[in-house]
N, C-alpha and C positions, 0 to 999 in steps of 0.2 A: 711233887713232880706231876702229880696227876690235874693237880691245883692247875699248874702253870699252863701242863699243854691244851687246859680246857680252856682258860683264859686267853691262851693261843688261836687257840678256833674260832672263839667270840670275835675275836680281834680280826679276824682274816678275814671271817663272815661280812664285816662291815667294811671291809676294805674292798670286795670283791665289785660291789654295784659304781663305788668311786672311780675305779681302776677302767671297767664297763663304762661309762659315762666320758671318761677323760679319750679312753681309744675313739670313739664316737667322736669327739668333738675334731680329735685329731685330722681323722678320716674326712670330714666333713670339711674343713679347711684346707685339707689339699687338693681341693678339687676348686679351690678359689683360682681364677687366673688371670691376671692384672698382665692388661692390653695398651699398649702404648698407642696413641693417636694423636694426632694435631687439632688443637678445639675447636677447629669447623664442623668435623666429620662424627661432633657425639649425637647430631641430629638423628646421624645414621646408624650407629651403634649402640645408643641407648633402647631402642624397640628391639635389637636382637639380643642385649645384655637381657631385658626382663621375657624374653621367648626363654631363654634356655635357664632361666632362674626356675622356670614350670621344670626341666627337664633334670635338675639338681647340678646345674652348673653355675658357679657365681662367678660371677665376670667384675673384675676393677679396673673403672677406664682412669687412666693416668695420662694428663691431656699436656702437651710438649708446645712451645711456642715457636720454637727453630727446629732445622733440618738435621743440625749437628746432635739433638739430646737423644732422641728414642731409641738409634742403634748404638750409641753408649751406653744404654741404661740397657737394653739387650743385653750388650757383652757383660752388665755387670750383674745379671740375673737383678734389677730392679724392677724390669715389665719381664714375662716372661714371652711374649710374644709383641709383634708391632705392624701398623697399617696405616702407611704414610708414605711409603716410594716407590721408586719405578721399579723393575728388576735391572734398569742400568745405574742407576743408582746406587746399588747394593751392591752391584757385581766392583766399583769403586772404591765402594766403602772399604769391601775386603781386601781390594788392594795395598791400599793408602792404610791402611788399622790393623793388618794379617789379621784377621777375624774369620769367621767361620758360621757366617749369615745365610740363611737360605729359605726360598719361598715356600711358601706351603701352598697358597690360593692364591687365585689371580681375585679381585676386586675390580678397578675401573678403566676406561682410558679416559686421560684426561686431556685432553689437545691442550698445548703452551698457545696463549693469547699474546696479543701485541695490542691493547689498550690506549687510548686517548680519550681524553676530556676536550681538547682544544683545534684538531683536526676533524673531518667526516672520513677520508679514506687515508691510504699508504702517500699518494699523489701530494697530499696536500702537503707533505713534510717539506719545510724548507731547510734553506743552507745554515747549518752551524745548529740547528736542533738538536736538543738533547732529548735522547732517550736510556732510559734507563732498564737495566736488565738485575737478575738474580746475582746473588755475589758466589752462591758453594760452586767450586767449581761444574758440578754433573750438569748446573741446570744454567749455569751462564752458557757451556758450550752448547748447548742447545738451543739457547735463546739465540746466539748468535747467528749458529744453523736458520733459525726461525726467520731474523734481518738478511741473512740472503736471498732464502726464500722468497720472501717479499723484496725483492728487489731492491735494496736497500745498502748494504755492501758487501763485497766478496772476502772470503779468510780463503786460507789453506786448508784443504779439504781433505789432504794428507793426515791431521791432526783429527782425534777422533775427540780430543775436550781444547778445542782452540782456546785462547783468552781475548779481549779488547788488543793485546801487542799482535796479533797471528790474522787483523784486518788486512790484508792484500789491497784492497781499493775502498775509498771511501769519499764518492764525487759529493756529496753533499758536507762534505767535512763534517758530520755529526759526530755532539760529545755522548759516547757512548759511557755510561757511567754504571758500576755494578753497584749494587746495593744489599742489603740485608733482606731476604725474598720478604719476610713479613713486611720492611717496608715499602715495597714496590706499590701498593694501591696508593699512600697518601702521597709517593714521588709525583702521582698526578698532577698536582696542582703545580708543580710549576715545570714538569717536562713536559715534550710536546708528545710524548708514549712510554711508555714502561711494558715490558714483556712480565708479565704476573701469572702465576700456579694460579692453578682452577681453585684450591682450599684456599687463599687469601683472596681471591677475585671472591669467591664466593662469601666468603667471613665481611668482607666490605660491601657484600652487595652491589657489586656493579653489574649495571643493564647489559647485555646482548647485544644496546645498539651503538656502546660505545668500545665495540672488537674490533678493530680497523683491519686485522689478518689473524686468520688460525692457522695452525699446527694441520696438517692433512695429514689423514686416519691412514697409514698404508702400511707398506713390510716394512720401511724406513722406522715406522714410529713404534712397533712391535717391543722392539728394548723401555719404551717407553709405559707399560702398561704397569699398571699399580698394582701391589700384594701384600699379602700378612706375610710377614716374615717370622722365625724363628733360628736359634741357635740350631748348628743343624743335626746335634745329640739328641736335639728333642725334635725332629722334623716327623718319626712316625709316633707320635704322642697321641693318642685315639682322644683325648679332649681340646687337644686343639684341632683334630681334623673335624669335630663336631661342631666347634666354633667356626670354620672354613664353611661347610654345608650349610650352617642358619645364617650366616653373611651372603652365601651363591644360593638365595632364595626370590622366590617372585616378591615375596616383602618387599624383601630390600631394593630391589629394581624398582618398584614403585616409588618409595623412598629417593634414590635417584634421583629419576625424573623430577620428583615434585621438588626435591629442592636446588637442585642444581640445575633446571631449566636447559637442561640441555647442552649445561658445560661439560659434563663427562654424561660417559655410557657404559652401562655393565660390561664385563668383558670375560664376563665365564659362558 
């Protein structure tokens, strides 16, 4: 008996530094937190993933091609947070999906462009032009918003996500055509404008000086301001709000600037 319970203590003795190691390892990987983003913006997010690896936060960016993946993969705890929409955007989603998405940090504003390869201004669009817009619903009724803006055609203003059917007037009879937002930059080449997100405008690199009309910055376009999102069980989560602070940094505002030239603006 006495045999056994010593062989017992040896046994537990080397089990003890294993058990130590494996909690460690544990602890250490839940502090990993995989951020969902759209692959334009890892410009921006890779210099604040390696700031706070200093600080024992490891960040995994999981980069989404469309508008539809990153808040499904939200709701299905595959990112556990995400930074790729507006807060009207969001506030849809949860409509349309009963979900329970919620901002944590504002990030950008991004003004909706109306682009051209083939014109100089708005003026020069002629009869029966095609332009093309966003297909997800949030960002086509904005874009629309955007063509009345510019002068372009009237909708129902009653509608707060009009479609192409909810034009009211449209003297130039243009083919308004929605597309898939990723593809809005190569719609270029053969429309006479495409309304295009500053992350695809900016992923194609198109110049400044082919903006024919912007989105103006005002209380209107407020709904429209970008943020990290999270489930909202985890909204006072102290490691995502330290991720929310090293993003709302002078870094990152320079960052910005440098590569978006001025298509979006910090907004914290």
């Amino acid at each position: 008996m006495k045999k056994s319970f010593k062989h017992f203590s040896w046994l537990l003795l080397l089990l003890i530094p294993l058990l130590i190691v494996s909690g460690c390892g544990k602890s250490s990987s839940s502090k990993t937190v995989k951020v969902g983003i759209m692959g334009s913006d890892e410009k921006i997010w890779k210099p604040i993933q390696k700031r706070l690896k200093k600080q024992g936060v490891n960040i995994k960016l999981v980069t989404f091609t469309d508008y539809n993946q990153p808040n499904a993969a939200l709701t299905n705890h595959e990112v556990d947070i995400n930074s790729f929409q507006h807060t009207y955007f969001m506030q849809q989603w949860n409509k349309a999906h009963k979900t329970n998405i919620v901002s944590i940090g504002k990030t950008m504003r991004a003004p909706l462009r109306l682009y051209s390869k083939k014109v100089k201004s708005v003026a020069d669009i002629k009869k029966g032009d095609q332009i093309t817009i966003p297909n997800d619903s949030t960002n086509e009724g904005r874009a629309l918003h955007l063509l009345q803006s510019a002068g372009l055609i009237k909708i129902n203003n009653k509608l707060a996500l009009p479609t192409p059917k909810n034009i009211t007037q449209n003297k130039l009879n243009l083919k308004i055509t929605p597309v898939d937002a990723a593809q809005t930059p190569r719609s270029l080449s053969d429309a006479a404008g495409a309304v295009i997100n500053n992350e695809f405008a900016a992923e194609a690199k198109l110049p400044n000086s082919e903006t024919i009309y912007k989105e103006k910055l005002n209380k209107a376009s407020i709904p429209y301001i970008n943020i990290i999102a999270t489930n909202k069980a985890d909204k006072n989560n102290k490691t995502y709000k330290k991720i929310v602070k090293a993003y709302q940094s002078e870094q990152t505002k320079k960052l910005i600037k440098k590569y978006y030239n001025g298509l979006s603006v910090p907004a914290w």
